[in-house]
C-alpha positions in Angstrom: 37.7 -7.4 73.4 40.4 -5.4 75.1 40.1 -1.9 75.6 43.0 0.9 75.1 42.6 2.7 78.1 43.9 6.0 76.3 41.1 6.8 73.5 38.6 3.8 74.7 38.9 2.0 71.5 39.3 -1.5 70.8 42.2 -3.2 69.2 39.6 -4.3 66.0 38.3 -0.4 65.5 42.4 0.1 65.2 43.4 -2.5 62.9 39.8 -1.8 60.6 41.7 2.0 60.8 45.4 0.4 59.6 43.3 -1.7 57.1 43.8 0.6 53.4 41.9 -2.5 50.9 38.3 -0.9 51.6 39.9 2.5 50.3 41.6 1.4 47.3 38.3 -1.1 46.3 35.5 1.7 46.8 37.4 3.3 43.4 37.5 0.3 41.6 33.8 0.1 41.9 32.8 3.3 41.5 34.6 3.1 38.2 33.0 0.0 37.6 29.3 1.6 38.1 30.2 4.6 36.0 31.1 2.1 33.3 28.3 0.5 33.5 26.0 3.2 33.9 27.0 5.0 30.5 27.1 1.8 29.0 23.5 0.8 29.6 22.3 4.9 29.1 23.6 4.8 25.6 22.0 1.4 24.7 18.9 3.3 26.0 19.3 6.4 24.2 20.0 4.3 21.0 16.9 2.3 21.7 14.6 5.8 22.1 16.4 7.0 18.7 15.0 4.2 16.7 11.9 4.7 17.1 9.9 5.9 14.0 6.7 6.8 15.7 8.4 10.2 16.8 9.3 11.3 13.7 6.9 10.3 11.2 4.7 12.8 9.1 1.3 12.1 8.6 -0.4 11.7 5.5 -4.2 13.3 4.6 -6.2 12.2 1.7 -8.2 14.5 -0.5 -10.8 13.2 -2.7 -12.5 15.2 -5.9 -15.3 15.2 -5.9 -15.8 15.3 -2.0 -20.0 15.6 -1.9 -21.5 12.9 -5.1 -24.9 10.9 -5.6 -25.2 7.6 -5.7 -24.4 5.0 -8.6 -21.7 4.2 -10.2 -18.3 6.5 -10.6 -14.9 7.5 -10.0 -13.1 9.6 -7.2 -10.1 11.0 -7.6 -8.1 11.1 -4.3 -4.6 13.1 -3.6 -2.6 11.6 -0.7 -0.7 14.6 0.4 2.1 15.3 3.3 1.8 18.0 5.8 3.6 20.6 3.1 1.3 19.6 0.4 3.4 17.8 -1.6 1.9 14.5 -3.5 3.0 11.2 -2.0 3.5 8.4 -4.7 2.8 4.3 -4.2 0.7 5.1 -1.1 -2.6 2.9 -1.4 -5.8 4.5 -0.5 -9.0 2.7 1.4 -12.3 3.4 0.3 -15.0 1.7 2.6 -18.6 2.0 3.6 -19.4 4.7 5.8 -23.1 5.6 6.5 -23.2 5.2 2.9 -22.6 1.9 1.4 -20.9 0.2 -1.4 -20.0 -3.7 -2.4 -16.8 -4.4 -0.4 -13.8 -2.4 -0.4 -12.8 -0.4 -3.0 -8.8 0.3 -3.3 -6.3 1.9 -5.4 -2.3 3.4 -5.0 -1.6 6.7 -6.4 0.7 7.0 -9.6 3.9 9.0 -9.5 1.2 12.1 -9.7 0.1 11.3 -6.0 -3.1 10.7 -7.0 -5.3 7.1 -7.3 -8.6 6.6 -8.9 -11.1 4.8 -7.1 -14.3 3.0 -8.9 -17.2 3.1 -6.5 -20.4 2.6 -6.5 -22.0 4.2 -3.4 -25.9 3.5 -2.3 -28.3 5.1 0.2 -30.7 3.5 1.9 -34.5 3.7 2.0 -35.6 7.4 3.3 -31.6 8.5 3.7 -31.5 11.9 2.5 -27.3 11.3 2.7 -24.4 9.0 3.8 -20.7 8.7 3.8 -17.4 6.8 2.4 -14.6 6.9 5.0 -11.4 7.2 3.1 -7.8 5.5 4.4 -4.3 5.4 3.7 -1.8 2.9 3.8 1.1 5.1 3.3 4.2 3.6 1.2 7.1 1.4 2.2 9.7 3.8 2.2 9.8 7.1 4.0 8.4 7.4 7.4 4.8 8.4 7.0 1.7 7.5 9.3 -1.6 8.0 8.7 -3.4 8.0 12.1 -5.8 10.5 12.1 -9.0 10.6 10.2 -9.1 12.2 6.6 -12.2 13.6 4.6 -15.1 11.7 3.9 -16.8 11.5 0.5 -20.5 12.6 1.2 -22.9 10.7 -1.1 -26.6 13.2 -1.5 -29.5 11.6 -2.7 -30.9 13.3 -6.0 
């Protein structure tokens, strides 16, 4: 390659200089990018906003009586949200804890928030006490959860 003898440059390093399409494309794509970048950001921040994990309220369970004996009954058990309010068409979970009964025993609360469940809770020999772990499957609509654990019935032998 020839060599200017003024600056020391070669003819290529001049003509790359003269040459103006690498200037007007490098603002084409950066438009391009910024597109793109917003673009995929808001799909993201759509994606984020449907989640219903983040905003869901969580649901307790309060059964009455909570402490019983053993042999046939009924609990009453209130499915409440975090202000106290009832929650209707929720179905509540009664199952053998340290205590035990036939099966599963379930029931969904009434427009009063509250379900009755039958039960027939045993101990066994030389148990001075057991439990019923209580669940809830909250309803279809609204956006409750019930993930952490809510109050036990405690069955006392006589």
């Amino acid at each position: 390659m020839p060599h200017s003898k003024r600056d020391g440059r070669t003819a290529n390093d001049r003509s790359f200089r003269a040459d103006r399409r690498a200037i007007e494309g490098l603002p084409v794509r950066l438009v391009i990018a910024l597109v793109v970048g917003v673009a995929s950001l808001s799909v993201m921040m759509g994606m984020i906003g449907d989640i219903d994990g983040l905003s869901a309220t969580e649901l307790d369970a309060q059964p009455e009586p909570e402490v019983t004996t053993p042999g046939e009954q009924s609990i009453d058990i209130a499915v409440l949200d975090p202000d106290g309010s009832r929650v209707a068409d929720a179905t509540v979970i009664v199952r053998s804890g340290s205590a035990q009964i036939d099966g599963v025993a379930t029931a969904t609360t009434g427009s009063d928030g509250t379900a009755t469940v039958d039960v027939a809770p045993e101990l066994g020999p030389n148990q001075p006490d057991g439990t019923l772990t209580v669940e809830v499957k909250p309803p279809a609509e609204g956006d409750y959860v019930d993930e952490r654990g809510n109050t036990e019935v405690l069955v006392v032998a006589e």
